[in-house]
C-alpha positions in Angstrom: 84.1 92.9 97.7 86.2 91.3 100.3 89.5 91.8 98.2 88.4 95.9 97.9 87.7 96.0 101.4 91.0 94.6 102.5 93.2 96.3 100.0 91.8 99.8 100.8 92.7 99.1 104.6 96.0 97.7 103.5 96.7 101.3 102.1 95.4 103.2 105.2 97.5 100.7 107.3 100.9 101.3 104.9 99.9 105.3 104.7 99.8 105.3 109.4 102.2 102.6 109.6 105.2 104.3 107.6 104.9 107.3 109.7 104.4 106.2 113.3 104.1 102.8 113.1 100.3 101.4 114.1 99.4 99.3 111.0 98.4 96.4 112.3 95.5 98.6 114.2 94.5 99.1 110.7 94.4 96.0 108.7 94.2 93.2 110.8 90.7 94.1 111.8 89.7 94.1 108.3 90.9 90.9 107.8 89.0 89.4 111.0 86.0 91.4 109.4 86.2 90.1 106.4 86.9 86.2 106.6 85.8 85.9 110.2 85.9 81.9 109.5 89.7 81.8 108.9 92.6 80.7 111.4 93.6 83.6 113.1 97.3 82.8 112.6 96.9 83.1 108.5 95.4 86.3 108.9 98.3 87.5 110.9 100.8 85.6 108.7 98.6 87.6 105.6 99.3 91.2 107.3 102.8 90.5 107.7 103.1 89.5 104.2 101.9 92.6 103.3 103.3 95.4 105.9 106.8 94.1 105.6 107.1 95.5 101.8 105.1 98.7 103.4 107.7 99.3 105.9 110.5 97.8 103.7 109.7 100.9 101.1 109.5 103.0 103.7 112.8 102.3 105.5 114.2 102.8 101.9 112.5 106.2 101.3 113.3 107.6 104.8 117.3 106.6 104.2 117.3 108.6 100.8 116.5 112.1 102.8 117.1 111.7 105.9 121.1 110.5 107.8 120.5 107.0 109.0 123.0 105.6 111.0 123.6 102.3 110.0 126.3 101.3 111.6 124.3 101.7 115.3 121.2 100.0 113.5 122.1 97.2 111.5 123.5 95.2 114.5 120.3 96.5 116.3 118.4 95.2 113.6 120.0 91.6 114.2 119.3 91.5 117.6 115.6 92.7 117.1 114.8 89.9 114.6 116.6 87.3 116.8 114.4 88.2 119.7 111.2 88.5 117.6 112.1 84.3 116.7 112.3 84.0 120.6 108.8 85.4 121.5 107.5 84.1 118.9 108.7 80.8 119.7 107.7 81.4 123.5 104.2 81.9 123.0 103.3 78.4 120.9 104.2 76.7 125.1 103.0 80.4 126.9 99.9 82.3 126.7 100.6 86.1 126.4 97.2 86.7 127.9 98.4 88.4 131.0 99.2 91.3 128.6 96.2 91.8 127.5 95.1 94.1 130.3 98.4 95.3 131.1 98.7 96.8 127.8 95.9 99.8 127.5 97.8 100.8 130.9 101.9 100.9 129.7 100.0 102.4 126.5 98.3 105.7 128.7 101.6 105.8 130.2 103.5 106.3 127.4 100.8 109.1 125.9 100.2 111.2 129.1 104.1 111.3 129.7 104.5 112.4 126.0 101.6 115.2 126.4 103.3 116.4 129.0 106.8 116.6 127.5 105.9 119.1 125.1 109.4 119.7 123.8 110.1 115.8 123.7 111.4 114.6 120.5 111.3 118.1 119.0 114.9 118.5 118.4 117.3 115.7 117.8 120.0 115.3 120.1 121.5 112.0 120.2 122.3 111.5 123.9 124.9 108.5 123.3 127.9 107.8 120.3 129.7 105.2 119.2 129.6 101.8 121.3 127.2 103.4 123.9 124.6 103.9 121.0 125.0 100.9 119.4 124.0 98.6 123.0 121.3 101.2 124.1 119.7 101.0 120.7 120.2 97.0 120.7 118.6 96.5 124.3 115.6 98.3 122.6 115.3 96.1 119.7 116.0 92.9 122.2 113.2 94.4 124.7 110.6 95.2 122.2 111.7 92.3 119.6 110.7 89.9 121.8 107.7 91.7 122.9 106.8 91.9 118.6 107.1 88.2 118.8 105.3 87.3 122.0 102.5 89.5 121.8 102.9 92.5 119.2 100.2 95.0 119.0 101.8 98.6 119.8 105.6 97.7 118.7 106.3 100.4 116.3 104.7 103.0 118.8 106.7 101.6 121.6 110.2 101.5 119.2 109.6 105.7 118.5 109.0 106.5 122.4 112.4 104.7 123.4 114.3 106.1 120.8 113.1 109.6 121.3 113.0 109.3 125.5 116.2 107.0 125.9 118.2 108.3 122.5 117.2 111.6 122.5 115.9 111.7 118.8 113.5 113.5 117.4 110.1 112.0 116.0 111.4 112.3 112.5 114.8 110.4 113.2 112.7 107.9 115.8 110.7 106.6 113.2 113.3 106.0 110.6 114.9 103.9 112.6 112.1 102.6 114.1 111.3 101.6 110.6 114.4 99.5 110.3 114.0 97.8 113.5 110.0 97.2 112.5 111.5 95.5 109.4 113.7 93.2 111.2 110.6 91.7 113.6 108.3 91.8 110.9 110.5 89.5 108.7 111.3 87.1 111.5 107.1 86.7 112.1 106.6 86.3 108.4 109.4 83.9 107.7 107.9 82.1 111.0 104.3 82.0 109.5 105.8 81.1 106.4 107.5 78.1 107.3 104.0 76.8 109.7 101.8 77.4 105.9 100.0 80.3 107.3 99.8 83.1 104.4 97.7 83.7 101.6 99.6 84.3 98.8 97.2 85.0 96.5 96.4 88.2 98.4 100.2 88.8 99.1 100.6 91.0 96.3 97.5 92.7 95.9 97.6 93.9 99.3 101.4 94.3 99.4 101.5 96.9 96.6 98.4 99.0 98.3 100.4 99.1 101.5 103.5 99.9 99.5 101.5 102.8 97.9 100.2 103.9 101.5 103.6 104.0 102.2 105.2 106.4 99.6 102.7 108.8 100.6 103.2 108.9 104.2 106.4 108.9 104.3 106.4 112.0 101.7 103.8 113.9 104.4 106.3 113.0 107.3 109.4 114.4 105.5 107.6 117.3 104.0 106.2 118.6 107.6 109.1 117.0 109.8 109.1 115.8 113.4 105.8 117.7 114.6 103.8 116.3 112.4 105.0 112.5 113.6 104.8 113.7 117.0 101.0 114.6 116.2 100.6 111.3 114.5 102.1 109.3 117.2 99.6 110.7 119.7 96.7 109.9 117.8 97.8 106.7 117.1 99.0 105.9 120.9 95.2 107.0 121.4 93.4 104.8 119.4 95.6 102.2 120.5 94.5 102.6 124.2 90.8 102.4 123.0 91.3 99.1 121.1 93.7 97.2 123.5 91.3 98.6 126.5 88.1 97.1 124.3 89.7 93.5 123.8 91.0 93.7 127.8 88.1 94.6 129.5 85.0 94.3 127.3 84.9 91.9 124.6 
């Protein structure tokens, strides 16, 4: 029952996560529900073993419709996966506690400015070229990198609102490269859980091919209905993020 549970979620997660990003809001509470007794650190090692191949799938679908440029990401990718090892190495000696409550806060931020800014991320129009792309992009995989590896929850959501507000991308474009970026932190925590024994394996795969499944089809609904409907999605999502990281601040 456990196993059903947990793979349903891991398709929800893969289906929100390949759009907006958000997964994790998804399936690591299932896990916790479901083996409340276990290490915290293999669960999390368990949902990155399964949302990397989500996002991995993704990232590939996305590229085959829609003009990544790789030259401005893949160096942006490097840097993001770099600073995901740094945070992640920086919270085994420091406690990320103190962004616990400061979280809900950046997050209502980031949604009331985007409800106003009705026409934000509507229409893609890259703001920088060239070099000038390639180090804003990179100082938002270093920024948000390091946050992925320190503390985490919100990364994918916070990747889309740079890249639309600082790049001048639309939703659509945002999350592709989001996607990419995602990849590169998600692979540095997994490797990094990897190599301290905490995944289950024998629920890599079942919930690795669920999440790749919720994947396919989110990324087909984001393509069919372009960058309003991620817009849409990113607001809910930003919004039920607020709720949750506001419950574990203030209440729990």
């Amino acid at each position: 029952m456990e196993l059903f549970f947990t793979t349903f979620a891991s398709a929800l997660a893969g289906f929100v996560d390949s759009i907006v990003g958000g997964g994790g809001l998804i399936l690591l509470p299932a896990l916790f529900a479901a083996y409340p007794a276990t290490t915290p650190a293999t669960l999390f090692g368990t949902n990155k073993s399964a949302s990397v191949w989500g996002t991995a799938f993704a990232t590939w679908q996305y590229s085959r419709r829609v003009h990544v440029r790789w030259a401005t990401l893949w160096p942006a990718a490097t840097v993001t996966m770099l600073a995901a090892f740094a945070g992640a190495w920086l919270v085994t000696m420091v406690s990320p506690e103190f962004l616990r409550r400061l979280l809900p806060i950046v997050l209502l931020v980031v949604l009331v400015y985007t409800l106003l800014r009705k026409d934000m991320g509507r229409h893609h129009a890259p703001r920088f070229q060239g070099r000038t792309e390639l180090l804003a992009t990179s100082a938002i995989g270093l920024t948000i990198g390091f946050y992925d590896g320190f503390f985490g929850p919100g990364t994918g959501s916070f990747f889309v609102f740079l890249l639309v507000r600082w790049l001048g991308y639309d939703f659509l474009n945002a999350s592709v490269a989001a996607k990419l970026l995602n990849l590169s932190s998600n692979i540095a925590a997994l490797t990094l859980f990897t190599m301290k024994g905490h995944v289950w394996w024998h629920m890599a795969l079942p919930l690795a091919m669920a999440n790749v499944a919720g994947s396919l089809l989110g990324t087909r609904m984001a393509l069919q209905h372009g960058a309003g409907f991620v817009r849409g999605m990113f607001i809910v999502v930003v919004s039920a993020l607020i709720c949750k990281t506001s419950y574990d601040a203030f209440l729990r």
